[in-house]
C-alpha positions in Angstrom: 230.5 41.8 153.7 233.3 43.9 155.7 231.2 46.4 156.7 229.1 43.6 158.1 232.2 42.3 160.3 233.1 45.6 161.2 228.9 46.4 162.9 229.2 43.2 164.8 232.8 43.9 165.7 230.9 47.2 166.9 228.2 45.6 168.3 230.4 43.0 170.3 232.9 45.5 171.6 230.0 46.9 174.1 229.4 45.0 177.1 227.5 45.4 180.8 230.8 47.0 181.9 230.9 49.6 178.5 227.5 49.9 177.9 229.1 54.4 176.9 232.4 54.7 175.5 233.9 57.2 172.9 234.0 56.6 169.3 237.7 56.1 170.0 237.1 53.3 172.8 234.1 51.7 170.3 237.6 51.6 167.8 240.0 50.0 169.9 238.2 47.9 171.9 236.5 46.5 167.7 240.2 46.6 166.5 238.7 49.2 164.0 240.1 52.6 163.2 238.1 55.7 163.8 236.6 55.9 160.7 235.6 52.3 160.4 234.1 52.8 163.6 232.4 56.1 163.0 230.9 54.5 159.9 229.6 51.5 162.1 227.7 53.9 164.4 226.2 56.1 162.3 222.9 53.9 161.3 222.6 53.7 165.3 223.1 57.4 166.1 220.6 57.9 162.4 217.8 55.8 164.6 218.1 57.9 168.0 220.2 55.2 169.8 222.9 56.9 171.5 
């Protein structure tokens, strides 16, 4: 279940306005450390999404 609240945390941190950021942007603005974050990512960077 946490790694479900941490993708939409992912997911919700991107906006019009931050439609790019850095792994370490996707963190801070998802209240996530790096590595949660990284691990949130990587089934969207594992599909071609950038």
């Amino acid at each position: 279940m946490q790694s479900l609240e941490h993708g939409l945390a992912v997911i919700r941190a991107f906006g019009t306005d931050r439609a790019r950021m850095t792994l370490s942007e996707v963190a801070r603005e998802a209240a996530l450390s790096r590595a949660s974050a990284r691990r949130s990512c990587i089934p969207w960077w594992s599909s071609g999404m950038p």
